[in-house]
N, C-alpha and C positions, 0 to 999 in steps of 0.2 A: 327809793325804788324809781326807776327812771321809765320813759313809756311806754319801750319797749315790752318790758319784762310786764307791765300790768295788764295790757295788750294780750299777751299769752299767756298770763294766769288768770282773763275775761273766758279768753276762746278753749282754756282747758275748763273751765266749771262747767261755760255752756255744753260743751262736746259730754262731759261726765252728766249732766242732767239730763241729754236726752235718752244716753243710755239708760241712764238707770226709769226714765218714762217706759221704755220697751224699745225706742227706735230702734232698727237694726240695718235699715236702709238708707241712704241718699238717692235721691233724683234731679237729675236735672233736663233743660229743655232739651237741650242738644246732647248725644254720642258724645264721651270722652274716652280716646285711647291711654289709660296708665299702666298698659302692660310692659311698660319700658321703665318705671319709676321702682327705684328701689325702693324693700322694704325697708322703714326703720331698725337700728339695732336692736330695740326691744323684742322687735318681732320676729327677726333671725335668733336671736335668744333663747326665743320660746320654741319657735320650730326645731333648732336643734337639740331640745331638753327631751322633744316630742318625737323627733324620729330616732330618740337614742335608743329608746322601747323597741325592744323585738320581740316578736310572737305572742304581744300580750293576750292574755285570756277574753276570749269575749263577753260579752254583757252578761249573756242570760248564765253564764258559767259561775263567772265574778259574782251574779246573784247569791246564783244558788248556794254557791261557797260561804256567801259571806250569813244565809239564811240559816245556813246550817250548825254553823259558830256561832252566832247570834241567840239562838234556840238554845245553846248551852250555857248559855251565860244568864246563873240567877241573881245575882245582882251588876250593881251598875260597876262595880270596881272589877266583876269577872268580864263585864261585856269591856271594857277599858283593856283588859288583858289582848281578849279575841281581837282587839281591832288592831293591835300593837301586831299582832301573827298573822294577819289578813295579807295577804300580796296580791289577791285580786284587784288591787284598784291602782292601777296605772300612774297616778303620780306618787304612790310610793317611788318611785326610781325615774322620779325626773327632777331631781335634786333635793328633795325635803331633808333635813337633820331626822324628824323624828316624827309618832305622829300625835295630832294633839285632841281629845277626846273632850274636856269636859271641863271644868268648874263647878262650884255653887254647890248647895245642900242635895244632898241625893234623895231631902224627901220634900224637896220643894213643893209648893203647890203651883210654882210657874213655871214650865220648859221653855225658853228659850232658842231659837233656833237659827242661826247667821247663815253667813257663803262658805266660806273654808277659812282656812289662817293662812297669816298673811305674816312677813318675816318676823315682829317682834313677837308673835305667836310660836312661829317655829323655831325658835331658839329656845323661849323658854318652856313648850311644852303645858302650854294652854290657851283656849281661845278668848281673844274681847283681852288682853294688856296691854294693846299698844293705846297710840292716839285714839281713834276710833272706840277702843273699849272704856280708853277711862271717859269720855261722855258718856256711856254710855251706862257707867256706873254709877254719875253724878244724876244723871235723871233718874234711874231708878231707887238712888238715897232720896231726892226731893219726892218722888213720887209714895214713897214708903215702901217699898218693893225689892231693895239691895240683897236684904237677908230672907226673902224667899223666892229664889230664881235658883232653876238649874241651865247651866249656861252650856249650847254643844253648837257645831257647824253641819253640813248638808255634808261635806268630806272631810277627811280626818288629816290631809297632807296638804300642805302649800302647792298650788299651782306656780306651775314657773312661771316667773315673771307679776305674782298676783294676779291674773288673768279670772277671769271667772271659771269656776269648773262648768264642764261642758255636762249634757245630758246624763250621757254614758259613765264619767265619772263616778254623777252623783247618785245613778242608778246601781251600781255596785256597790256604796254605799249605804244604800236605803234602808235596806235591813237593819244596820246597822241603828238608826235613828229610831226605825220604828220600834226594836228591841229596847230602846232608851226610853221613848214614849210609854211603852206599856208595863216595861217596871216601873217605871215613877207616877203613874197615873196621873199628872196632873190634871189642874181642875179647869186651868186656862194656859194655852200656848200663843205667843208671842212670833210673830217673823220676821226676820230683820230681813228688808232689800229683797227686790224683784227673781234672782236666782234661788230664794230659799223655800219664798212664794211659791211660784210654778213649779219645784221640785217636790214640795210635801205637799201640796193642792192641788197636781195634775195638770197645771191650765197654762194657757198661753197666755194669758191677760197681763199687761203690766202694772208697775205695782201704782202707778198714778189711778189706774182703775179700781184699784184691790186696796190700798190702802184706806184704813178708816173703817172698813166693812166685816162685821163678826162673821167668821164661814164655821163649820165642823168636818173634823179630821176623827175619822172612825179606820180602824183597823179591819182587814177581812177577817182578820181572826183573834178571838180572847174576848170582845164583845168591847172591847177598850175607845172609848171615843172622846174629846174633849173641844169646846171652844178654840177657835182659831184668831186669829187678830191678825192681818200684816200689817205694817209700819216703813217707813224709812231704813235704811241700813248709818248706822251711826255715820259710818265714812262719808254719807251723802251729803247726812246734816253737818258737815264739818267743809266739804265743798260748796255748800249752799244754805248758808245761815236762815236763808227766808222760808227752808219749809221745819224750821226745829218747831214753829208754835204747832204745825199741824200733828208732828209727832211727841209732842208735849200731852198734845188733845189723847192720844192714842195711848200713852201710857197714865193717862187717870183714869180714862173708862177702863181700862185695864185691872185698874186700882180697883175702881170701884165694883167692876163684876165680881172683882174675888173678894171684895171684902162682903158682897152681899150673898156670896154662896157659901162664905164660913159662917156667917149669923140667921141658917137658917138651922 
């Protein structure tokens, strides 16, 4: 590997680390004009995946739509159906194959909750199999944890490009999650990565602040509430080898909470 190329696999970790910190800005001392710089292909990519959408349904529609179907669904294999029929949510038809719902024991005592899927997800029509999932599988066998997790995303369709889903997205989705949460009641949920965080926590915080810290995640309705945990999002740990110990930390206390709430 020659210096160039290590050079830009430096400046891509750092640029991914501070995203996933929360940055979402640069400054500098002085005014820069880059209104004349093209974008990257990725990012013409993405916009044309994004303005191929016409008339999408708005938020609070996609909501309701998706609350309502959601509400029908009394087990997890009917809400897997509903979300397959759902067209509320905007990257349905910005290139996904298909959409990917779920993994793991449907009577877990751990929910699991990521960003969305990302292509070796959308091909095979599950979330957590690519690179990213299988660490993520390898810690939660060390941790003792593999065989009671149910594994789901924040949205159900590949963002073009992998992009993070946006608000609105994963707001049309929500239901959908929440419907997931409260039939499986589990006893502790798990968050991978700063998007999935602020999306079922409500908060702007990123995840360098949220990380490590037990929150609760209570439903307005059914009386259904359980432990929260955020973490690392496996991809990060795979960009950034030095923060695996601190999400190592995060799935034994993990461990340990649940194994001290089945031996009461």
């Amino acid at each position: 590997m020659n210096a160039a190329t290590l050079d830009t696999a430096a400046a891509e970790s750092l640029l991914a680390f501070w995203r996933d910190a929360g940055v979402d800005g640069c400054f500098e001392d002085a005014p820069v004009d880059r209104t004349h710089v093209a974008p990257p292909p990725a990012v013409k990519a993405v916009a044309k995946a994004t303005a191929s959408v016409v008339a999408a349904p708005s938020v609070g529609d996609a909501a309701s739509e998706a609350r309502r179907l959601a509400a029908g669904a009394e087990t997890l294999e009917a809400l897997g159906e509903a979300i397959a029929g759902f067209t509320g949510c905007p990257l349905k038809d910005m290139g996904a194959r298909q959409p990917v719902f779920s993994r793991g024991d449907p009577q877990a005592p751990v929910m699991i909750i990521g960003e969305g899927p990302g292509a070796d997800e959308d091909a095979r029509g599950q979330p957590f199999v690519g690179k990213a999932g299988q660490l993520l599988d390898r810690m939660l066998a060390e941790a003792g944890l593999k065989d009671r997790v149910f594994i789901t995303n924040t949205v159900f369709w590949r963002p073009p490009g992998n992009r993070t889903p946006t608000p609105a997205e994963q707001a049309a989705c929500a239901p959908f999650v929440e419907r997931a949460f409260a039939l499986l009641q589990p006893k502790a949920v798990l968050l991978l990565g700063a998007a999935a965080s602020k999306s079922v926590l409500g908060t702007d915080e990123g995840i360098m602040r949220l990380r490590g810290h037990w929150k609760e995640w209570r439903l307005a309705e059914g009386n259904v509430s359980a432990p929260v945990l955020p973490t690392f999002h496996p991809a990060f740990l795979l960009r950034t080898p030095m923060a695996k110990k601190a999400a190592w930390a995060d799935l034994l206390a993990l461990a340990a909470r649940l194994d001290a709430s089945e031996s009461r």
